[in-house]
Backbone as JSON Lines, residues from 0, in Angstrom:
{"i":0,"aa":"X","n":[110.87,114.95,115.1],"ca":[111.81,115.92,114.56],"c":[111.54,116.12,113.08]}
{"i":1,"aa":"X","n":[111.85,117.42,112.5],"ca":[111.67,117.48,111.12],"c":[113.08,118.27,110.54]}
{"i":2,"aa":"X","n":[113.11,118.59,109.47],"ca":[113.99,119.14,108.84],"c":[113.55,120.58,108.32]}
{"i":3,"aa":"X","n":[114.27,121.25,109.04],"ca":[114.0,122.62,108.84],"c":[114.85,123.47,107.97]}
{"i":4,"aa":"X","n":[114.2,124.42,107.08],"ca":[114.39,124.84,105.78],"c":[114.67,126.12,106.06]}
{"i":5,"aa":"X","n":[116.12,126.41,105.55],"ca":[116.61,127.66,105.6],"c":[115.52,128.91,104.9]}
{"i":6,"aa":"X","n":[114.59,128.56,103.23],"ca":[114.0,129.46,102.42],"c":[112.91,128.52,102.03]}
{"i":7,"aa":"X","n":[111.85,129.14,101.89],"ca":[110.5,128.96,101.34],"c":[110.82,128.06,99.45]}
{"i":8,"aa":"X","n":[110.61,126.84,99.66],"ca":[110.95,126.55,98.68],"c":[110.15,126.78,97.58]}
{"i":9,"aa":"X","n":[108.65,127.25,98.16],"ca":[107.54,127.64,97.21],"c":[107.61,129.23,96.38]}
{"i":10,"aa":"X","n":[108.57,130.06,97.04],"ca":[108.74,131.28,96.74],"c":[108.98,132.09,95.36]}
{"i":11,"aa":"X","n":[108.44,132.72,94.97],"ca":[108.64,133.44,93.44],"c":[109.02,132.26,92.85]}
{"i":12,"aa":"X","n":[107.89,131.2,92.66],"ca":[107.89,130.16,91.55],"c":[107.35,130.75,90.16]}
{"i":13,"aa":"X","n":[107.26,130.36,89.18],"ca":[106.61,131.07,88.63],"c":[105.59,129.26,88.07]}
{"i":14,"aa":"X","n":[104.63,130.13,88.42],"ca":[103.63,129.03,88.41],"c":[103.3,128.2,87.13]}
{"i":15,"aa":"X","n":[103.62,127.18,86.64],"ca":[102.91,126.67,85.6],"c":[101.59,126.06,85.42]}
{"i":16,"aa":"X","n":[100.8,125.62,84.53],"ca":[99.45,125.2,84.52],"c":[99.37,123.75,85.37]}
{"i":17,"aa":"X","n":[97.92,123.83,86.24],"ca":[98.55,122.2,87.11],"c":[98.0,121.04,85.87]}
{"i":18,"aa":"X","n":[99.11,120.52,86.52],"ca":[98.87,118.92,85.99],"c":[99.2,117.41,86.17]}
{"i":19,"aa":"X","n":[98.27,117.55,87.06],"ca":[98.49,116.63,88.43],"c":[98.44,115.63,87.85]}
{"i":20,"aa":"X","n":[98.95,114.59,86.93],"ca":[98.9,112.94,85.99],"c":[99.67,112.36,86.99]}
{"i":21,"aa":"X","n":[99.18,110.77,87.04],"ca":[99.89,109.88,88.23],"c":[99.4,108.72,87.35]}
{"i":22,"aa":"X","n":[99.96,107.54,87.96],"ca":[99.68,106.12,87.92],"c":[98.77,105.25,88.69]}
{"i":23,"aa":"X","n":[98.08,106.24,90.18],"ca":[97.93,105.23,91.15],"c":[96.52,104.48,90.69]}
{"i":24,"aa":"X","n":[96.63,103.53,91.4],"ca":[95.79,102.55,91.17],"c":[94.21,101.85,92.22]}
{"i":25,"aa":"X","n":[95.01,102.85,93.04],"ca":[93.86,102.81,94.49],"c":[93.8,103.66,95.5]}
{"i":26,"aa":"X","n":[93.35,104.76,95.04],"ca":[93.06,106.04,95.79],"c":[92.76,106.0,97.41]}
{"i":27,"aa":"X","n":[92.38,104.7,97.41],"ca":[91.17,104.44,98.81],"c":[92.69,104.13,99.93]}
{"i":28,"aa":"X","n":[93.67,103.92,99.25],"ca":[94.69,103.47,100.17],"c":[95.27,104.76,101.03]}
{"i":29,"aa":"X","n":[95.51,105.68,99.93],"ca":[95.88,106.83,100.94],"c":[94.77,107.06,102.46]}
{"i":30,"aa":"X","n":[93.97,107.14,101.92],"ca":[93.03,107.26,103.33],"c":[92.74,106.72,104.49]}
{"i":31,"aa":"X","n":[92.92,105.37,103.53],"ca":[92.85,103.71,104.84],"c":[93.95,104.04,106.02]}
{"i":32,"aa":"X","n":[95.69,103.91,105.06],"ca":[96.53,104.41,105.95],"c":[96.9,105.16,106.5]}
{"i":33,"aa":"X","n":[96.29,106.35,106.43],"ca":[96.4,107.75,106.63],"c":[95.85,107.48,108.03]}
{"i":34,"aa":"X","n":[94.55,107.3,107.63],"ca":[93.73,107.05,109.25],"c":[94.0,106.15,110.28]}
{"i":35,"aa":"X","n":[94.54,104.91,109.56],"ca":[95.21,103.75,110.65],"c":[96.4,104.06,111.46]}
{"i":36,"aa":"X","n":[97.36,104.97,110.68],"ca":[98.36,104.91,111.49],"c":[98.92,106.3,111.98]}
{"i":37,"aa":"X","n":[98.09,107.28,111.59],"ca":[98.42,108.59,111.97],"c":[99.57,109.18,112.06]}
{"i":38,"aa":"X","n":[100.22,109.51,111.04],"ca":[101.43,109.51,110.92],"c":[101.62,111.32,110.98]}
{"i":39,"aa":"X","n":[103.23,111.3,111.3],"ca":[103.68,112.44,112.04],"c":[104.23,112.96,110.52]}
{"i":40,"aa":"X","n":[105.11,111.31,109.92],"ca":[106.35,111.76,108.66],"c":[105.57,110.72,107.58]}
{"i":41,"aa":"X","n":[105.34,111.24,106.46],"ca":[105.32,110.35,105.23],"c":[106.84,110.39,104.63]}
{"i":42,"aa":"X","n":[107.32,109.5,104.14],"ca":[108.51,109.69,103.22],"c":[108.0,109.31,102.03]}
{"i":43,"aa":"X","n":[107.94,109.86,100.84],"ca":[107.53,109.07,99.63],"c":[109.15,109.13,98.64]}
{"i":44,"aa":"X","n":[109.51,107.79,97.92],"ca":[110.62,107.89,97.02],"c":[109.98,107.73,95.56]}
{"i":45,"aa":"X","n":[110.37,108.67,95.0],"ca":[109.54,108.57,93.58],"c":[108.52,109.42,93.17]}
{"i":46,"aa":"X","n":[108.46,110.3,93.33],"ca":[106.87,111.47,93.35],"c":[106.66,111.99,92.12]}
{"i":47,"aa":"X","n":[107.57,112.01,90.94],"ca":[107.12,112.75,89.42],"c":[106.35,113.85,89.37]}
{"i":48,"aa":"X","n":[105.02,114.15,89.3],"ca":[104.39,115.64,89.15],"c":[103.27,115.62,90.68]}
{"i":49,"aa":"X","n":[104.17,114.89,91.54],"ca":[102.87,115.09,92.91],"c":[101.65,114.43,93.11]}
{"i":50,"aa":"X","n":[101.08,113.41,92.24],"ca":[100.14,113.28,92.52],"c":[99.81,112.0,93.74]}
{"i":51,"aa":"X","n":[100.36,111.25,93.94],"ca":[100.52,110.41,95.42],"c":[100.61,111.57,96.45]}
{"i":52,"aa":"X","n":[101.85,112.1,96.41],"ca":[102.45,113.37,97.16],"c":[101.11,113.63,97.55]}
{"i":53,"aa":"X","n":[100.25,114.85,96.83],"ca":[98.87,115.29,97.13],"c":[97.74,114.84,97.82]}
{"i":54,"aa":"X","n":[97.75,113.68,97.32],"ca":[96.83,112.59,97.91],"c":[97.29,112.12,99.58]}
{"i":55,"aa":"X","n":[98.36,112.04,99.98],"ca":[99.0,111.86,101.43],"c":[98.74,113.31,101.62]}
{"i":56,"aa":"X","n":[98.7,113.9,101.08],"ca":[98.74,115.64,102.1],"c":[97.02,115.62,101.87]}
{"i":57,"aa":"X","n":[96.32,115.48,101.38],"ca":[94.79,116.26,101.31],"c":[94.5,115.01,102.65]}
{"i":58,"aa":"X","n":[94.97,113.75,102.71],"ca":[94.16,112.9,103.13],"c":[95.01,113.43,105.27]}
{"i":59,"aa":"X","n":[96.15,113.68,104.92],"ca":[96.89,114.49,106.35],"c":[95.45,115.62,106.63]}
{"i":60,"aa":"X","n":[95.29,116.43,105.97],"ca":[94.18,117.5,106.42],"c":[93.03,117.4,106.52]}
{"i":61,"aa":"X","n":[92.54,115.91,106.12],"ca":[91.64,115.16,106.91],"c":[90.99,114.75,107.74]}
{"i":62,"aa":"X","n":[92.57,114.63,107.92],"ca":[92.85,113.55,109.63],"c":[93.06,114.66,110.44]}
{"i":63,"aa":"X","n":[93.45,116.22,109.99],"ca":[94.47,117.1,111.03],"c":[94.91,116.71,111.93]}
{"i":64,"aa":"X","n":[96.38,116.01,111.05],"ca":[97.22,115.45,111.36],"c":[98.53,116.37,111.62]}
{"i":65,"aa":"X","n":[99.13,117.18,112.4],"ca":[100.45,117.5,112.28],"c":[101.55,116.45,111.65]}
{"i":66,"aa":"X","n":[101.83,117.01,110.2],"ca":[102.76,115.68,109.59],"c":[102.82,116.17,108.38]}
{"i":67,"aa":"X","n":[104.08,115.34,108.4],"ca":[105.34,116.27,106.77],"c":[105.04,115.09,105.99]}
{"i":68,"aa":"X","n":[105.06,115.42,104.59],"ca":[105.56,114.33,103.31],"c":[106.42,114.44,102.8]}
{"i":69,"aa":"X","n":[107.45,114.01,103.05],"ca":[109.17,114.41,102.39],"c":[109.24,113.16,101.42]}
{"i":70,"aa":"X","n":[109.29,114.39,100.22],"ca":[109.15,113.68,98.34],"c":[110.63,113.7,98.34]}
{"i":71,"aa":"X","n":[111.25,112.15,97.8],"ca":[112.7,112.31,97.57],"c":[112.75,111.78,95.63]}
{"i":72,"aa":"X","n":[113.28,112.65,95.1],"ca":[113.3,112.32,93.81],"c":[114.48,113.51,93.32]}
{"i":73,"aa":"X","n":[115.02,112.71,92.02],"ca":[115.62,113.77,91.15],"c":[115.39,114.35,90.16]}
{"i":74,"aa":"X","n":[114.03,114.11,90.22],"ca":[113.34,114.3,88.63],"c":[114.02,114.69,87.56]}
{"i":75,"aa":"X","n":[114.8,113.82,87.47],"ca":[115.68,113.41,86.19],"c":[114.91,112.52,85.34]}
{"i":76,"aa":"X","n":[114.37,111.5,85.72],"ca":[113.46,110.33,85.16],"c":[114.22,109.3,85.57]}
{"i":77,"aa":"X","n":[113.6,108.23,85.95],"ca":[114.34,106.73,86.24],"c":[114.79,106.15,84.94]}
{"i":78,"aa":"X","n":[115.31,105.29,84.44],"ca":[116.14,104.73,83.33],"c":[115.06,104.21,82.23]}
{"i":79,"aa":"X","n":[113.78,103.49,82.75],"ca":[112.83,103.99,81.99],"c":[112.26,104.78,81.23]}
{"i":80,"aa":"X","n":[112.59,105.95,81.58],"ca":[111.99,107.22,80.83],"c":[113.01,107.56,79.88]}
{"i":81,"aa":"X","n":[113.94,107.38,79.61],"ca":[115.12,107.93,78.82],"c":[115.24,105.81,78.02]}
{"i":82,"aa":"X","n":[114.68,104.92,78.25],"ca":[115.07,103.98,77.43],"c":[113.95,103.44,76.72]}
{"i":83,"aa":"X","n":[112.98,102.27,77.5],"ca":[111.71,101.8,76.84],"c":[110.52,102.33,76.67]}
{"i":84,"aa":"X","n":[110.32,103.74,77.42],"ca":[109.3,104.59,77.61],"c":[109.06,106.0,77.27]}
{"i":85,"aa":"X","n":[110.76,106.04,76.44],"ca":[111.24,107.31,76.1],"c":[110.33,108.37,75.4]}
{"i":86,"aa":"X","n":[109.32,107.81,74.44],"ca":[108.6,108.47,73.98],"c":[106.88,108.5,74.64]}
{"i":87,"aa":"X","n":[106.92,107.96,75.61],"ca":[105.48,107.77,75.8],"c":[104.98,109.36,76.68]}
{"i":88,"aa":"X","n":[104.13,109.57,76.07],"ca":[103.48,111.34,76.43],"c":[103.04,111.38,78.05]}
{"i":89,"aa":"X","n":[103.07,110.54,78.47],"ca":[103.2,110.57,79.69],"c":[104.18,110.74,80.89]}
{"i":90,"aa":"X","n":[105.0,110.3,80.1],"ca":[106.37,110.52,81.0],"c":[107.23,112.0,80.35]}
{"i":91,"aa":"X","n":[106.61,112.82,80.02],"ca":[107.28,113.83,79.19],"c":[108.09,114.89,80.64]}
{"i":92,"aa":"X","n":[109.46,114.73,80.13],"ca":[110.13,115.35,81.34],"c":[110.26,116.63,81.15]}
{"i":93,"aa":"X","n":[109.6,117.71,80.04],"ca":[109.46,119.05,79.83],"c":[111.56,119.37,79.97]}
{"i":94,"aa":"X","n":[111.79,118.71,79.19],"ca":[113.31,119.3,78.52],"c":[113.5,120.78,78.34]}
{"i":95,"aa":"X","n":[114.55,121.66,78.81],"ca":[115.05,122.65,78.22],"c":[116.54,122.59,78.39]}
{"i":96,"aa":"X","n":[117.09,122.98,77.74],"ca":[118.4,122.87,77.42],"c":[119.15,121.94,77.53]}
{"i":97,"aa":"X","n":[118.62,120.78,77.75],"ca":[118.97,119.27,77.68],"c":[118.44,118.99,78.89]}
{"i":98,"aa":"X","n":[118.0,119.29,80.1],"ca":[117.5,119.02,80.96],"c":[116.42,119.51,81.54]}
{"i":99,"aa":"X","n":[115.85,118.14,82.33],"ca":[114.28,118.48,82.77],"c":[113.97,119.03,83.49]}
{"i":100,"aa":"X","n":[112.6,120.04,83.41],"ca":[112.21,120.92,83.98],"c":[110.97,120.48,85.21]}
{"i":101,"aa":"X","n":[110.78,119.38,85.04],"ca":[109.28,118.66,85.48],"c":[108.81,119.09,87.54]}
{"i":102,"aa":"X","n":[110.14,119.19,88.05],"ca":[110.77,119.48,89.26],"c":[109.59,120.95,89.38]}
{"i":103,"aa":"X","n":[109.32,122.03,88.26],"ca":[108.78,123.35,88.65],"c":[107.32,122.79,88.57]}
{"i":104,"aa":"X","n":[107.18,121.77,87.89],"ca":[105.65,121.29,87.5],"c":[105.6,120.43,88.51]}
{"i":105,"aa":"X","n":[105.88,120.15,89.47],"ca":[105.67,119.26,90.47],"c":[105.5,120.18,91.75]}
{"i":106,"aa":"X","n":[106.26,121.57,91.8],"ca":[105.68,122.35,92.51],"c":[104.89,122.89,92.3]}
{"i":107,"aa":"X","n":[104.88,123.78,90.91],"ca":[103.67,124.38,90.89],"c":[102.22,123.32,91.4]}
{"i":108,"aa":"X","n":[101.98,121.93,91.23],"ca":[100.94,121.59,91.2],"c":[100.46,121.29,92.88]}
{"i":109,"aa":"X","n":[101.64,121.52,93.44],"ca":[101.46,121.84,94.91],"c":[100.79,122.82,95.48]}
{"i":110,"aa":"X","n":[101.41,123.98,94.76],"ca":[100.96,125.38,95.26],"c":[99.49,125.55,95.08]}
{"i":111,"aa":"X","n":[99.04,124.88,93.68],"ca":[97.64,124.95,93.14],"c":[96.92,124.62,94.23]}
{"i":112,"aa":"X","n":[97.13,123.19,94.63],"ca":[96.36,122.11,95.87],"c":[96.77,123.35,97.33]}
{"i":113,"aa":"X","n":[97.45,124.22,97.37],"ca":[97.95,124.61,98.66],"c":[98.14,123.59,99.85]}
{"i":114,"aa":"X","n":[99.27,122.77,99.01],"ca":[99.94,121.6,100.26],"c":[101.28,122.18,100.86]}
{"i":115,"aa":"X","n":[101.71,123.4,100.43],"ca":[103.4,123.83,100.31],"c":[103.55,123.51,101.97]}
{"i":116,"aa":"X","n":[102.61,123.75,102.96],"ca":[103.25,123.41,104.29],"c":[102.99,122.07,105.25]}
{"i":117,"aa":"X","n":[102.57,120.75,103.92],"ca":[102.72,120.0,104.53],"c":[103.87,119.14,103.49]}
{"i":118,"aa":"X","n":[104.28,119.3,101.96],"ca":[105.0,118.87,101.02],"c":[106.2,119.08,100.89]}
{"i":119,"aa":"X","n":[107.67,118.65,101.88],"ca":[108.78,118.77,101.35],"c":[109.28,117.88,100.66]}
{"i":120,"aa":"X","n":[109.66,118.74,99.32],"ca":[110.74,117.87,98.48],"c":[112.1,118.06,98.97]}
{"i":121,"aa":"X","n":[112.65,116.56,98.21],"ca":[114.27,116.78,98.89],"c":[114.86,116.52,97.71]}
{"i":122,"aa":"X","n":[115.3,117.33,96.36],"ca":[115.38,116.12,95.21],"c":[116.74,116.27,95.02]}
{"i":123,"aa":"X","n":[116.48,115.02,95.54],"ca":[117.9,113.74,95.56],"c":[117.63,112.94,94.98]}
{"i":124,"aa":"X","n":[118.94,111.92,95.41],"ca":[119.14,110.56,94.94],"c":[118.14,109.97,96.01]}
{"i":125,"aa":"X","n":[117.43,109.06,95.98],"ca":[117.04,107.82,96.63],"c":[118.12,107.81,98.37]}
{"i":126,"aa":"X","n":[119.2,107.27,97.76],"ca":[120.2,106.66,99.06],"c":[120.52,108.11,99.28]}
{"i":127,"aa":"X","n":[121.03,109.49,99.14],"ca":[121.38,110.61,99.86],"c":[120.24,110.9,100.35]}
{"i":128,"aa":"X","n":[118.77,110.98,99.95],"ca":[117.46,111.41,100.39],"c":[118.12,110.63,101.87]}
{"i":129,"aa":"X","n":[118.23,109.37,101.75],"ca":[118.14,108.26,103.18],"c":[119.0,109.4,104.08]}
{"i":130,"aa":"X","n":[120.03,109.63,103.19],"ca":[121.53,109.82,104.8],"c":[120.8,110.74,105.3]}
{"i":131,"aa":"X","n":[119.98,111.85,104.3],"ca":[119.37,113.55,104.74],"c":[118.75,113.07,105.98]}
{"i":132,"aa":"X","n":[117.38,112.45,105.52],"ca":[116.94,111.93,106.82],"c":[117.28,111.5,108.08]}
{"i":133,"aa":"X","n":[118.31,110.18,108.08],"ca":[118.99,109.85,108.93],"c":[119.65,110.58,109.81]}
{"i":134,"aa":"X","n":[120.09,111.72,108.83],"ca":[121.45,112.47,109.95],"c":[120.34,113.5,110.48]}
{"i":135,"aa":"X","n":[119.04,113.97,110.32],"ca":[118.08,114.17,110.83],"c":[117.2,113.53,111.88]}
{"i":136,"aa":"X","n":[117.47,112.54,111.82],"ca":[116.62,111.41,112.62],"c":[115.14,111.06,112.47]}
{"i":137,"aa":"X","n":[115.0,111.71,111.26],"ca":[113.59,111.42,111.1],"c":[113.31,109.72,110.76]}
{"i":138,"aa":"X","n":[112.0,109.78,111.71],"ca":[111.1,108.22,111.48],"c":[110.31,108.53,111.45]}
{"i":139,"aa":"X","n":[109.96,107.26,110.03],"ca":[108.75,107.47,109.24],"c":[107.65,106.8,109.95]}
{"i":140,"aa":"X","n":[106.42,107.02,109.64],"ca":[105.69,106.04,109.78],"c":[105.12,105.39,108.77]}
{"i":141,"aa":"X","n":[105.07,105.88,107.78],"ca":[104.96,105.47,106.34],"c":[105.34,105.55,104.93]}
{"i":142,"aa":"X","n":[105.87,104.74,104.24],"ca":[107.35,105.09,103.51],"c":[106.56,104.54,102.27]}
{"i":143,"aa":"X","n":[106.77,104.98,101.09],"ca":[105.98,104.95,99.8],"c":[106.88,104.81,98.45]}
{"i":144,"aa":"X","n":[107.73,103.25,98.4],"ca":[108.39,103.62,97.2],"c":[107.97,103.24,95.82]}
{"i":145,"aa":"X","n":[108.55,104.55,95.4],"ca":[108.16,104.09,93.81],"c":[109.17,104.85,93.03]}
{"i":146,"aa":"X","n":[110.22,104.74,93.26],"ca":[111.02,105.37,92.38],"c":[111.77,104.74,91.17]}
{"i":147,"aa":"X","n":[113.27,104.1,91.14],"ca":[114.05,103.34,89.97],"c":[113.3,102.37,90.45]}
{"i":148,"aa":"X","n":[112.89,101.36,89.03],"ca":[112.56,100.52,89.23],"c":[113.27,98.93,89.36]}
{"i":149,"aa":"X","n":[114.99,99.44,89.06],"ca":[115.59,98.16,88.8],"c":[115.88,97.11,89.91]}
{"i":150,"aa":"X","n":[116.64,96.58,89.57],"ca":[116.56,95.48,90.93],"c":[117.24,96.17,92.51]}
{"i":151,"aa":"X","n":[118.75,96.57,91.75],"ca":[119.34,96.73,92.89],"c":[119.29,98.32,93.47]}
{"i":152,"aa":"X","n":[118.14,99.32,92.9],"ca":[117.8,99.85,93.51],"c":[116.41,99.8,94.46]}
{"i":153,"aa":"X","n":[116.05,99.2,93.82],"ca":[114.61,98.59,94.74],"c":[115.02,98.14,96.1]}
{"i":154,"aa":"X","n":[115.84,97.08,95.46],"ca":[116.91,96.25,97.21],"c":[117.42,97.78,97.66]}
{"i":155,"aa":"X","n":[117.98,98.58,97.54],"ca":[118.58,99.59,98.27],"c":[117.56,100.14,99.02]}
{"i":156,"aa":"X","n":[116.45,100.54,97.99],"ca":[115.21,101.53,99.0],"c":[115.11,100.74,100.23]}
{"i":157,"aa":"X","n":[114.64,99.7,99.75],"ca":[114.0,98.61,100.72],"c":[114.86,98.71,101.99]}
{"i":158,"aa":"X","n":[115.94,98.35,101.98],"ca":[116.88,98.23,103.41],"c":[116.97,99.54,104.13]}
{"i":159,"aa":"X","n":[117.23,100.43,103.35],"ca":[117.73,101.85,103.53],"c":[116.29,102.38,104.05]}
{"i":160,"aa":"X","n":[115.24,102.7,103.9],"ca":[114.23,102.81,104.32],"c":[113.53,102.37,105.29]}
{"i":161,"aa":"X","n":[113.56,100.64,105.41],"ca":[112.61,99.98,106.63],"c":[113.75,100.56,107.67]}
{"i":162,"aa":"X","n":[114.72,100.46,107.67],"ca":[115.83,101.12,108.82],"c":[114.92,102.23,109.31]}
{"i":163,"aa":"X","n":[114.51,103.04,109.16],"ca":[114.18,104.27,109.51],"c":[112.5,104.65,109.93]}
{"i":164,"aa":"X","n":[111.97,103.3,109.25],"ca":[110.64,103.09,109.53],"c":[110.06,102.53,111.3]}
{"i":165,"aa":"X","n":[109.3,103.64,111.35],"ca":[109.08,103.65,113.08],"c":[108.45,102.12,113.06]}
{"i":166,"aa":"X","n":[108.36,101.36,114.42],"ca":[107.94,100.19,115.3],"c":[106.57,100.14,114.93]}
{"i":167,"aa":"X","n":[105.83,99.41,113.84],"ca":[104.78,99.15,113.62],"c":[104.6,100.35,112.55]}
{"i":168,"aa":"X","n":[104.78,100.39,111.84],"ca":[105.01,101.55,110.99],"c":[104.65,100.63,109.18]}
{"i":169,"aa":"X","n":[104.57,101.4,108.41],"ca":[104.12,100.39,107.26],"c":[104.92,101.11,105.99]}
{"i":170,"aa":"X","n":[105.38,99.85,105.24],"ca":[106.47,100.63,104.05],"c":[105.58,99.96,103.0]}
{"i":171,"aa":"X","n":[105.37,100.77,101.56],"ca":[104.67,100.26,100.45],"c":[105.18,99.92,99.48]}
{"i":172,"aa":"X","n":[105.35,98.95,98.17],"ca":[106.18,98.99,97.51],"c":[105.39,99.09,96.25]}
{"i":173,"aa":"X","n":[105.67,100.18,95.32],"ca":[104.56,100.09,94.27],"c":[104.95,98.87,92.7]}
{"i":174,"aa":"X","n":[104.02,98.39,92.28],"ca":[104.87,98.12,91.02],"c":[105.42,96.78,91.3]}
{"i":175,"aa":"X","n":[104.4,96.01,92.28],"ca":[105.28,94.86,92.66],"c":[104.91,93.73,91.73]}
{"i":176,"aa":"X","n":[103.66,93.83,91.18],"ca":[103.68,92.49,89.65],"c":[103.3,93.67,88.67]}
{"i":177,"aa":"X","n":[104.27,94.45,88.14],"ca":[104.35,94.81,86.76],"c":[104.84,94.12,85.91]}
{"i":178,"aa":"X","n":[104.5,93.81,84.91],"ca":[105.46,92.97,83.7],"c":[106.41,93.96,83.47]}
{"i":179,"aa":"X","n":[106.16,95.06,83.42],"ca":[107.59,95.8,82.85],"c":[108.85,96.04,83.52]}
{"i":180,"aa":"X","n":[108.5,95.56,84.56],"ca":[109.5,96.16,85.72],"c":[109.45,94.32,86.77]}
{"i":181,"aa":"X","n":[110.51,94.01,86.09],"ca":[110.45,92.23,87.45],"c":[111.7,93.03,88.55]}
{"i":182,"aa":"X","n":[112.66,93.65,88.08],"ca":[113.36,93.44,89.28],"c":[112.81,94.63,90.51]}
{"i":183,"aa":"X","n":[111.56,94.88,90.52],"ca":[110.79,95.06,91.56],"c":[110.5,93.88,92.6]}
{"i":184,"aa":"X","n":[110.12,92.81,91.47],"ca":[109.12,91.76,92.72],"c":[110.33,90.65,93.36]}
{"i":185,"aa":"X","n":[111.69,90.88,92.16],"ca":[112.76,89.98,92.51],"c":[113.64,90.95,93.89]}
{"i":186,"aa":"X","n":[113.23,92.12,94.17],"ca":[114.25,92.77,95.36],"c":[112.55,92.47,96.49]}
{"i":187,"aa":"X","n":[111.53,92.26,96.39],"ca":[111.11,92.61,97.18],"c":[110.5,91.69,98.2]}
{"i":188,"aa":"X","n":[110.73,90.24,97.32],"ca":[110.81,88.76,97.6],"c":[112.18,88.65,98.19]}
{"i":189,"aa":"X","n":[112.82,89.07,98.02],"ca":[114.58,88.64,98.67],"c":[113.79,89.54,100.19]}
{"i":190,"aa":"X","n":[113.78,90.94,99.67],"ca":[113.64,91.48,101.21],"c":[112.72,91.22,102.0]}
{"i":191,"aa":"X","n":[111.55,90.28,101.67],"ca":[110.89,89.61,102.85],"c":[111.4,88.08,103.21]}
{"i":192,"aa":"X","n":[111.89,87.89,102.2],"ca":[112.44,86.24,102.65],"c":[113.71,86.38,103.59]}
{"i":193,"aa":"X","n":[114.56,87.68,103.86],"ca":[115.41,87.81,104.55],"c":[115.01,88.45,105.72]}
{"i":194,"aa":"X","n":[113.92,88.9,105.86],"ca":[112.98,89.41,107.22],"c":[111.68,88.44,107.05]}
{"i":195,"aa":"X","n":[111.5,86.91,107.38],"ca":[110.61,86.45,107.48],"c":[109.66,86.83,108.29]}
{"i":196,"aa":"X","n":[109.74,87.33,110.03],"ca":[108.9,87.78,110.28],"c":[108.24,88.87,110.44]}
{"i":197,"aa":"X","n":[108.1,89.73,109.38],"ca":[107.4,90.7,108.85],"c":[106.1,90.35,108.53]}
{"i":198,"aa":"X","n":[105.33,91.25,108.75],"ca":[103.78,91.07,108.39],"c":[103.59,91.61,106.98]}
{"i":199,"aa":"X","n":[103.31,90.95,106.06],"ca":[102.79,91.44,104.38],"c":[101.72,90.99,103.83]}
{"i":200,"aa":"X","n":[101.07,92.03,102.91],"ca":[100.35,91.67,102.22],"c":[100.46,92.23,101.21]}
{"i":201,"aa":"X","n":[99.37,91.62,99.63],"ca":[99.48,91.83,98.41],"c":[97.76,92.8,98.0]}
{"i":202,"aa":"X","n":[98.51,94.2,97.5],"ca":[96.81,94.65,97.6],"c":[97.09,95.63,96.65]}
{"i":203,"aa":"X","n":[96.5,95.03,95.06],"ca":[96.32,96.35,93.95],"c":[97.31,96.47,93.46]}
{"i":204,"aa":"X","n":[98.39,95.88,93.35],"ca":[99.85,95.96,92.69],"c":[100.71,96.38,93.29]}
{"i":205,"aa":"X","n":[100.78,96.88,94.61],"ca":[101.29,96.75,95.38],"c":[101.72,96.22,97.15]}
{"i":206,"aa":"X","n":[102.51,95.93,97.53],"ca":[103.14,95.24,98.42],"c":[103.34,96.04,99.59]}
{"i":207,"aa":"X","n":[102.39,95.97,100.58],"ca":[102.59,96.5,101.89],"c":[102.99,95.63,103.04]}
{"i":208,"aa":"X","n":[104.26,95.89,103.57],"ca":[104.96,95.29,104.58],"c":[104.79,96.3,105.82]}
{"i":209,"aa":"X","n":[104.46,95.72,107.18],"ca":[104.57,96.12,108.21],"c":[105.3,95.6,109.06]}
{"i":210,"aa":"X","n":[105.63,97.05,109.85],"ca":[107.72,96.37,110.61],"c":[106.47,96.43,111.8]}
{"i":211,"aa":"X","n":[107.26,95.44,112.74],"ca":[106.79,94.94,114.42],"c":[107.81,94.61,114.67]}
């Protein structure tokens, strides 16, 4: 099942210059999992200007794969970006009138890649992204968070997400030994020590758990 869209969310955008900047750290992963588990639904939490996003959709048309990437973010910035990182040129949330614009630069850089019909955004909160889904029934097969980095939203993704993650299905957690960010590795150690038998591993800074 998917979630079907009253209007073309790509429509009379007015395009800005792309600028696809990301963090990731291992390109080779999109592909690995892409191909292992053939997925119908990506969910990614956390997407900023698309560039993970992109990378799950070029590596979907790969595989020609029939399968959605539903980006849940508010591109507001996580608490990071407005506190210890406030000035760093990377995280620039393109402000106008007190609020960020980054949301048109995250499409436009869609439209550039022409992913618009495999890339829905949902920009929400994290936990309403969940209910959207839920009361949809969508299951993932592969769930990609990287959004707030604090503790007790990390613990939220985490629960709120593997819920929804299909039977052998794989959830990622990015950012799991950052120094800047611990209450990543402190929600994500609770949430495997409270699902011991989960299958995990540690690969590139982040934490891939598989539900069985």
């Amino acid at each position: 099942m998917s979630i079907k869209l009253n209007e073309s969310i790509y429509d009379n955008l007015e395009l800005m210059k792309e600028d696809v900047q990301g963090w990731s750290s291992d390109d080779n992963l999109y592909g690995d999992l892409v191909s292992e588990y053939k997925p119908q639904v990506i969910v990614e939490i956390g997407t900023w200007k698309g560039y993970s996003a992109i990378k799950w959709a070029e590596e979907v048309k790969n595989n020609n794969l029939n399968c959605k990437v539903y980006c849940i973010d508010t591109w507001l910035g996580a608490s990071e970006f407005h506190t210890n990182f406030r000035d760093t040129k990377d995280r620039n949330l393109l402000m106008k009138n007190g609020y960020p614009q980054i949301y048109y630069q995250f499409l436009s850089n869609v439209v550039h890649k022409k992913m618009q019909n495999i890339i829905v955004p949902i920009p929400n909160t994290s936990n309403i992204g969940f209910k959207i889904l839920k009361y949809h029934k969508i299951v993932a097969q592969i769930v990609y968070i990287d959004g707030s980095h604090d503790y007790q939203d990390v613990k939220n993704d985490l629960n709120n997400y593997y819920s929804i993650l299909d039977n052998n299905g794989v959830l990622i957690c990015d950012d799991y030994k950052n120094y800047y960010f611990p209450g990543v590795k402190q929600a994500v150690d609770e949430f495997c020590k409270q699902n011991n038998n989960i299958d995990k591993k540690f690969l590139n800074g982040r934490m891939i758990i598989k539900k069985s």
